[in-house]
The first five atom37 places (N, CA, C, CB, O) and aatype in JSON, in Angstrom:
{
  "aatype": [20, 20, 20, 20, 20, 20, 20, 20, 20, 20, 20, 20, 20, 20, 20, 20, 20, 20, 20, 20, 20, 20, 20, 20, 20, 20, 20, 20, 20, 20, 20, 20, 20, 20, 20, 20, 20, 20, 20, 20, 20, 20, 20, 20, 20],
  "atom_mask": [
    [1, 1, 1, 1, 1],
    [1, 1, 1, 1, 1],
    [1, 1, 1, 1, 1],
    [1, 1, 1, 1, 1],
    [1, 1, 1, 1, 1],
    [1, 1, 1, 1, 1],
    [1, 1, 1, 1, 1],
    [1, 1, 1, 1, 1],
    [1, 1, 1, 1, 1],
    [1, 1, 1, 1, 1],
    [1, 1, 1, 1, 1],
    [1, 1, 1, 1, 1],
    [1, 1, 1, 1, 1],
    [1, 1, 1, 1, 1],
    [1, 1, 1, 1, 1],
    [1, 1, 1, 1, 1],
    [1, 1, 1, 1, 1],
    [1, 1, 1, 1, 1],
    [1, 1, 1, 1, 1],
    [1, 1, 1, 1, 1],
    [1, 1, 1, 1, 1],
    [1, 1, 1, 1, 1],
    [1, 1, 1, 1, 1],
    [1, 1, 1, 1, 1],
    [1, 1, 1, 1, 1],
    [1, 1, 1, 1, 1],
    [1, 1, 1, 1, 1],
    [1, 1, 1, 1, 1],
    [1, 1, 1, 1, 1],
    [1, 1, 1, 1, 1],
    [1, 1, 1, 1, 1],
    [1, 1, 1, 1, 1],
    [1, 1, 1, 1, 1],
    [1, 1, 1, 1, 1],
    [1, 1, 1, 1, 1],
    [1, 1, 1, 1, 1],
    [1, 1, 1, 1, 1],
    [1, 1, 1, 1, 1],
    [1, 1, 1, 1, 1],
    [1, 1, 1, 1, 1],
    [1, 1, 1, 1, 1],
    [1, 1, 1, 1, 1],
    [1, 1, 1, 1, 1],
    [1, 1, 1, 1, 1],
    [1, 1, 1, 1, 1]
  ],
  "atom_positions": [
    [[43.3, -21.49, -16.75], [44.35, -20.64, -16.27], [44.21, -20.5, -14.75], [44.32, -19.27, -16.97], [43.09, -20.32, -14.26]],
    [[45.51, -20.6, -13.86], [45.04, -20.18, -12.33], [45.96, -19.22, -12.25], [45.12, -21.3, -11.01], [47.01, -18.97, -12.84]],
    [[45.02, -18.52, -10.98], [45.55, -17.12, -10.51], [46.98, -17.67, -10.28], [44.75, -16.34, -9.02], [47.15, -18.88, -10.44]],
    [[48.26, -16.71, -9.83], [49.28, -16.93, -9.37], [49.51, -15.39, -8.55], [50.26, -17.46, -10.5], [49.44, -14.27, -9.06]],
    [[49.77, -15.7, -7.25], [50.44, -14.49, -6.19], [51.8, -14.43, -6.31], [50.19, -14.71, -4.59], [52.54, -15.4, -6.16]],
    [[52.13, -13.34, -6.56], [53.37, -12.78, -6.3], [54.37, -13.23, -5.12], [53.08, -11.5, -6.14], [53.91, -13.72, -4.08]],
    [[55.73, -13.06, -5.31], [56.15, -12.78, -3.92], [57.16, -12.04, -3.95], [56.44, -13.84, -3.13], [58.17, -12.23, -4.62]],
    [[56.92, -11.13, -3.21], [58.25, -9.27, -3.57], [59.08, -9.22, -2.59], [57.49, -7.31, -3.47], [59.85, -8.26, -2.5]],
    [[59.09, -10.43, -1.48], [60.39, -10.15, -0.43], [61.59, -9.8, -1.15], [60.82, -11.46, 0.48], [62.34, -9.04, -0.55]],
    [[62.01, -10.27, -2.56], [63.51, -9.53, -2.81], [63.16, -8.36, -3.21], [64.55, -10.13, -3.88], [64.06, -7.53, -3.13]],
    [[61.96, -7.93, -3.71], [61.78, -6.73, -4.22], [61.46, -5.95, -3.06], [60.81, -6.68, -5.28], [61.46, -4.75, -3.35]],
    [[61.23, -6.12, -2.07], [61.04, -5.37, -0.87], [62.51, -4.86, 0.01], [60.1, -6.34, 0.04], [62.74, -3.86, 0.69]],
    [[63.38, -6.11, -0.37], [64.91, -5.61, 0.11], [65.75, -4.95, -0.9], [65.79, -6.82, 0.58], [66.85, -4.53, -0.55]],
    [[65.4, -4.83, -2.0], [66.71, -4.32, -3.0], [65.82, -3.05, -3.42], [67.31, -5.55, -4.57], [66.43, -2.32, -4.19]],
    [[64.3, -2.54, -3.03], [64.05, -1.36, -3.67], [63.44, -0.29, -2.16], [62.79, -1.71, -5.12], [62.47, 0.47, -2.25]],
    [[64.2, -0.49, -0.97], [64.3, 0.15, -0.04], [62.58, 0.44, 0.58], [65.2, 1.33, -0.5], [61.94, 1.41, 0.96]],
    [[62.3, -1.17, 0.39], [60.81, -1.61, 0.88], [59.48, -1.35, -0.14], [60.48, -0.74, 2.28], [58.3, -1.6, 0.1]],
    [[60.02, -0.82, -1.23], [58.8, -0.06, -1.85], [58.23, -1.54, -2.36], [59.19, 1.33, -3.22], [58.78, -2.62, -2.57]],
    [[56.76, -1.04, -2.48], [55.78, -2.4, -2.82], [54.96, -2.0, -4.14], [54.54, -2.8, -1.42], [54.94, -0.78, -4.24]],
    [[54.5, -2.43, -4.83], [53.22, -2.01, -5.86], [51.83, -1.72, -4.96], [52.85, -3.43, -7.05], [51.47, -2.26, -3.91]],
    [[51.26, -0.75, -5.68], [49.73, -0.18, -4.85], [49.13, -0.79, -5.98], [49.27, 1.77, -4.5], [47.94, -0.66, -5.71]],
    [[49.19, -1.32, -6.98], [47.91, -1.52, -7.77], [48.21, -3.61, -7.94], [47.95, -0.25, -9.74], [49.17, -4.27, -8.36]],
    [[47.24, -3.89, -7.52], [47.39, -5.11, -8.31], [47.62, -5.81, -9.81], [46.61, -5.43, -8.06], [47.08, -5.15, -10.69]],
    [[48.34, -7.07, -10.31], [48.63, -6.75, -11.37], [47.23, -7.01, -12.17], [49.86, -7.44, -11.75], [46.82, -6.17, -12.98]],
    [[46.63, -8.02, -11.94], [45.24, -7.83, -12.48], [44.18, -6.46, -13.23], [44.67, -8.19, -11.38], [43.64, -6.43, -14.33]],
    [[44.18, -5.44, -12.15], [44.03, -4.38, -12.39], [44.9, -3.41, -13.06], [43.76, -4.12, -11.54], [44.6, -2.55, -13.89]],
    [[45.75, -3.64, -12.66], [47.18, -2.75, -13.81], [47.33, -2.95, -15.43], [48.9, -3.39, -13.34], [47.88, -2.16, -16.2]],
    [[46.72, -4.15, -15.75], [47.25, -5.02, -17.07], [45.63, -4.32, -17.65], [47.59, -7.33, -16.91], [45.65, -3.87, -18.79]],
    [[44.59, -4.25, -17.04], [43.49, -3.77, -17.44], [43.5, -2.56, -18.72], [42.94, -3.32, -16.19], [42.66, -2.48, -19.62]],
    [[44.33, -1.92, -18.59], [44.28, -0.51, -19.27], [45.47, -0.78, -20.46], [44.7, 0.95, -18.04], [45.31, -0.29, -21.58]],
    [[46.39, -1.4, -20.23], [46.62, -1.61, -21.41], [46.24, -2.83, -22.53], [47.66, -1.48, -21.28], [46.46, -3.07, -23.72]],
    [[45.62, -3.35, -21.54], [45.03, -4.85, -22.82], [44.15, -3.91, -23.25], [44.09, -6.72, -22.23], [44.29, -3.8, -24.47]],
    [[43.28, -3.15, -22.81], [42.2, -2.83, -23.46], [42.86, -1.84, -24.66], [41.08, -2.19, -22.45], [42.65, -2.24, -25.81]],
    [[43.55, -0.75, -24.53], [44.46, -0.46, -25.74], [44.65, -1.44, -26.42], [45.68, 0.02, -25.49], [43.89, -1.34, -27.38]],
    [[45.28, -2.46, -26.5], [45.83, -3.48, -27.66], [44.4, -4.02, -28.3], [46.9, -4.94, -26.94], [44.19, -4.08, -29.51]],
    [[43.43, -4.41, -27.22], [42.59, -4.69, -28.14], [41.67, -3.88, -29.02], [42.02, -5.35, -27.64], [41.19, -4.26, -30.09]],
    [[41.51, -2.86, -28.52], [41.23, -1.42, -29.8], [42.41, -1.08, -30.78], [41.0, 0.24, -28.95], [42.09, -0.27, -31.65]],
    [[43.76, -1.53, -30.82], [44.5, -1.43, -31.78], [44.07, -2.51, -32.73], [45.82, -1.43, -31.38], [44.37, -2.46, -33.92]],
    [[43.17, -3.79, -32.04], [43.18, -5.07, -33.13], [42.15, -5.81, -32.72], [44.52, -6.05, -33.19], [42.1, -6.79, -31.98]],
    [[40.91, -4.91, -33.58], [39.74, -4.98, -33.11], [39.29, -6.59, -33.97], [38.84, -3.43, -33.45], [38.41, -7.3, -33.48]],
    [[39.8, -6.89, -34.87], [39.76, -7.97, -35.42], [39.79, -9.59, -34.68], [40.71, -7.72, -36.21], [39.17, -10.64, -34.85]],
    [[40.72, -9.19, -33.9], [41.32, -10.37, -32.83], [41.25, -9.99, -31.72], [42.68, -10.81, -32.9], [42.19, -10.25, -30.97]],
    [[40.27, -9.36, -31.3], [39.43, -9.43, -29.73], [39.13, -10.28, -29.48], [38.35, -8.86, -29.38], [38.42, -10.8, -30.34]],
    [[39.35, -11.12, -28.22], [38.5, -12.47, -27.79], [36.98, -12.05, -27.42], [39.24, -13.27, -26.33], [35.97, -12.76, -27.44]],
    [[37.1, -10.88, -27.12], [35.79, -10.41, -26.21], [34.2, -11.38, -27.23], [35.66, -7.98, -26.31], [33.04, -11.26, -26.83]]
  ]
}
């Protein structure tokens, strides 16, 4: 799998500059980990 960067220039013009503060890496963190305590069976961990 390779990383992939974003790019929010339209999202920077159509939402009156606003940007994300969290990376998505870190964002996706908290809910995978929910899903995988919903389905502890099929954890890759």
């Amino acid at each position: 799998m390779t990383a992939h960067s974003t790019e929010n220039t339209i999202l920077r013009e159509h939402s009156g500059g606003w940007e994300p503060r969290t990376p998505l890496h870190d964002g996706i963190k908290r809910p995978y980990r929910w899903i995988e305590s919903e389905y502890p069976e099929r954890s890759v961990s």
